[in-house]
N, C-alpha and C positions, 0 to 999 in steps of 0.2 A: 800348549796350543792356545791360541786367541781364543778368549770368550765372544760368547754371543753380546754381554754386559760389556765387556770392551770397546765391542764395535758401536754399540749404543751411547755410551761415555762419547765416543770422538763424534757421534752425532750432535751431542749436544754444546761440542765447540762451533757448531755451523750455528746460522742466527736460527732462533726460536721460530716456529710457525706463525707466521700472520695473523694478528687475532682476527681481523678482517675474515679471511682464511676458517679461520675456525667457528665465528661466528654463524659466516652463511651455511658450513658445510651443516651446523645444528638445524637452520632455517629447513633445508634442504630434506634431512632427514629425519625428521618431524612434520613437514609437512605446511610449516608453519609458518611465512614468507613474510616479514612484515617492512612493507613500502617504506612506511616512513624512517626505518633504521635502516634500510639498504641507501636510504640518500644521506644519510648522516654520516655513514660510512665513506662513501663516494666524498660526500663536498669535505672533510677532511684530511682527505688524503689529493694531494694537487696532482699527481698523477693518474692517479684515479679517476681523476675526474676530467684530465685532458682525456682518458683512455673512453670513458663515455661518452663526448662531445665528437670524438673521431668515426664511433662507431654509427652514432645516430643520425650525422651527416656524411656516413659514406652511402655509397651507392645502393647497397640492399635497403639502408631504411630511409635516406636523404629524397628533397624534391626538389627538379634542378630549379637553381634560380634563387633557392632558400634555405638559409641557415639558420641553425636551434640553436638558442642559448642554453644552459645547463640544466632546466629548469623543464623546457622544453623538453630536452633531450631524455631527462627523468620517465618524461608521460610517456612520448613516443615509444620509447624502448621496450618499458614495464617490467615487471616484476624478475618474468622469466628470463630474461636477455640481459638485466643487470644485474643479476647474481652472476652472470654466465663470464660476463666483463670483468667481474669483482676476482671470481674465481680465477679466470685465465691471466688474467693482468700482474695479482698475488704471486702463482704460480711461479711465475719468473724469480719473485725468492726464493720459495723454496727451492727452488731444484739450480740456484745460480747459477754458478758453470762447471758443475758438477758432470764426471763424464769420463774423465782420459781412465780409471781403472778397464773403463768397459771397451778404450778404444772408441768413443763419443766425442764431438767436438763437441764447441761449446752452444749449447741451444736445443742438443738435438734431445736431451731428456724432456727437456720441458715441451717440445715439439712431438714428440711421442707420447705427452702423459694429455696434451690437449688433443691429439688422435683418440687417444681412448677415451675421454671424455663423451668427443663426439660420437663415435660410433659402437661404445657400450650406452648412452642416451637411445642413439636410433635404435638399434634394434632392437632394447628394453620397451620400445613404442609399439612393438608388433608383438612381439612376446610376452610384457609380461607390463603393463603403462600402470601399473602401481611402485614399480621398482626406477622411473625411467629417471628420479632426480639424484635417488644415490646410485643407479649404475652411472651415472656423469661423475659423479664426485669418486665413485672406486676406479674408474678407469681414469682419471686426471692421474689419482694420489698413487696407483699401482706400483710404481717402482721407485718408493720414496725410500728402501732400503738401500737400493744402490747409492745412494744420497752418501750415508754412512760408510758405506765399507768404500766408498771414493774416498773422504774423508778421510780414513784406515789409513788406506793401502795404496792410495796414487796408484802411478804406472805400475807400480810392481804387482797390483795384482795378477796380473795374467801369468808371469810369471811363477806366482805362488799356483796358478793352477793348470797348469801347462803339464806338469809330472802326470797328474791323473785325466787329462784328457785323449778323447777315445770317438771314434766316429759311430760308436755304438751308443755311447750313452747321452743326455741331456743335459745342459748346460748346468740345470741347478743339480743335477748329478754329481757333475762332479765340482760343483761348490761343496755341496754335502760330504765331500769325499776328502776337500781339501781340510775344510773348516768344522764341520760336523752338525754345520745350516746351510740355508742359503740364503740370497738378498731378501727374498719372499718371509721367510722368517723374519730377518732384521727389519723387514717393512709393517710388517705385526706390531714385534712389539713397539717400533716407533710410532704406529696409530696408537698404539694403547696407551703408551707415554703420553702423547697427545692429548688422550681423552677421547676420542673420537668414536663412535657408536659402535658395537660389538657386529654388527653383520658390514659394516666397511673393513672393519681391520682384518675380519677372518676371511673377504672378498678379496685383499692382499694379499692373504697368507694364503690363498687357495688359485690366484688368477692362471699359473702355470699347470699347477694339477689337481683341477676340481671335482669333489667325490660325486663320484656319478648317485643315482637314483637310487632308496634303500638306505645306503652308508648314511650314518649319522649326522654330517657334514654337511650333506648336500643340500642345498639353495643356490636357488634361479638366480640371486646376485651373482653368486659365484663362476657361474656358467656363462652369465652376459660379459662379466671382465672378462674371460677366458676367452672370449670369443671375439671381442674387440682389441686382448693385444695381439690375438691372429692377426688378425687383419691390418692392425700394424706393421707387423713384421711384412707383411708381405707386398703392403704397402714403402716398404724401403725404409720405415721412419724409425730412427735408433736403431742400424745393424749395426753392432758394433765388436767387440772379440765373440759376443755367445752367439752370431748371423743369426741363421735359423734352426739352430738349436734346440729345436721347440716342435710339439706335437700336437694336433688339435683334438681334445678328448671326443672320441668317435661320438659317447651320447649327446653333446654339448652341438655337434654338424649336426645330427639326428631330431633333438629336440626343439633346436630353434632354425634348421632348415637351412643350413649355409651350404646350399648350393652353388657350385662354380657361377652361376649367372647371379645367385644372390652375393655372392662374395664380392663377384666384381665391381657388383654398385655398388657395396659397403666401401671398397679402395678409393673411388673413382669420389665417394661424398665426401670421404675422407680429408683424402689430397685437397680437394677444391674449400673446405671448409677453414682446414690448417692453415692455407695461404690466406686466406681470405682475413682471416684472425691475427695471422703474424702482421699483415699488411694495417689493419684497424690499430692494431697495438706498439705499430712500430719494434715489432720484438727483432732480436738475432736472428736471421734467418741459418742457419747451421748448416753447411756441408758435410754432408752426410759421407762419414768415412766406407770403404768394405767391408766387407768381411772377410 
């Protein structure tokens, strides 16, 4: 049977994490934001830095009649909105066009990993606004396992898990069934390969089934990812072989209040944020397969 170390090995034929990427996600969660290295980042990287001149002269932050040079574009934005740049722009590495195991075109990971971004941020803002910069960076990086087991397994994963699927059980169910993990795991321990802070990687390890209140586990990051790739899913973005496969841990509705009327603004900020971002960034816009 495939290791979990196997699947890990063929991640590490895909390119390395952005140190960019890894940089801020530190800034981030630490707390610790420092201006002047976010623009050092930026003016060394050319795309990067087309990607912040796009953003600062589009219509949310531009005034008509007037164009910011790079410099410009640094003030206006600030601190919080070009890490945000740094992160979504990056992102498009990692997750390249990674995707057909899941039944994913190609864009649609990194179009679902910038969903959860944004809307494990919002509601981290009402729930819990000590959490609200790494619920952005666990909900971006959340399904960076699938990354790997793409890698793996191309098309044939579904294949490999087809024998044990069942209208009764849960997608990483019966990953677990096939393999004796699931993506969630393989996205563990690639944060921790990474380096990456101990309550992100276990925010990954936990985004599908987070321990409720009590259990050892349990943290409000964990429940905000959880709750933002709901809202994905149901938002459309990345259906792909596992649809809606998925369940919303009842204390996770209960404790932060996802109300059908709170849900539907969480979809509704969602969609109009993603386009908004694909559009600033010129990214892939991905046709989003069924399920």
């Amino acid at each position: 049977m495939v290791s979990l170390n196997d699947i890990i090995k063929a991640g590490d034929r895909m390119a390395a994490m952005p140190a960019s990427v890894a940089r801020v996600t530190s800034m981030l969660a630490t707390g610790k934001t420092d201006p002047e290295e976010l623009s050092g980042i930026i003016k060394s990287d050319e795309v990067l830095t087309a990607a912040v001149l796009r953003r600062a002269n589009s219509v949310a932050f531009g005034s008509a009649g007037k164009v910011f040079d790079l410099r410009q574009s640094v003030v206006r934005l600030g601190t919080k909105n070009l890490t945000h740049v740094i992160m979504e722009q990056k992102a498009t590495d990692v997750f390249g066009d990674s995707g057909s195991a899941f039944g994913l075109a190609r864009g649609s990971l990194w179009r679902s990993g910038v969903g959860g971004a944004v809307g494990a941020e919002l509601i981290a803002k009402k729930a819990a606004p000590a959490d609200a910069d790494l619920a952005y960076v666990a909900g971006l990086l959340r399904d960076i396992g699938k990354i790997a087991l793409d890698a793996f397994f191309g098309d044939h994963y579904f294949k490999l898990l087809a024998p044990h699927s069942d209208p009764t059980r849960s997608f990483v169910e019966v990953e677990r069934l096939a393999l004796g993990f699931d993506h969630a795991h393989v996205g563990q321990a690639m944060a921790q390969k990474w380096g990456l802070p101990e309550r992100l990687s276990n925010a990954i390890r936990h985004h599908h089934e987070p321990p409720g209140p009590g259990e050892e586990r349990h943290d409000i990051l964990n429940d905000l990812v959880h709750a933002a790739d709901a809202v994905c899913l149901w938002a459309g973005l990345a259906v792909g072989h596992d649809g809606m496969a998925y369940t919303l841990a009842p204390h996770v509705r209960e404790s932060l209040g996802l109300t059908r009327h709170e849900a539907e603004r969480e979809i509704a900020h969602v969609w109009t944020e993603v386009r908004s971002i694909e559009q600033s960034l010129n990214a892939p816009v991905a046709q989003e397969k069924s399920a």
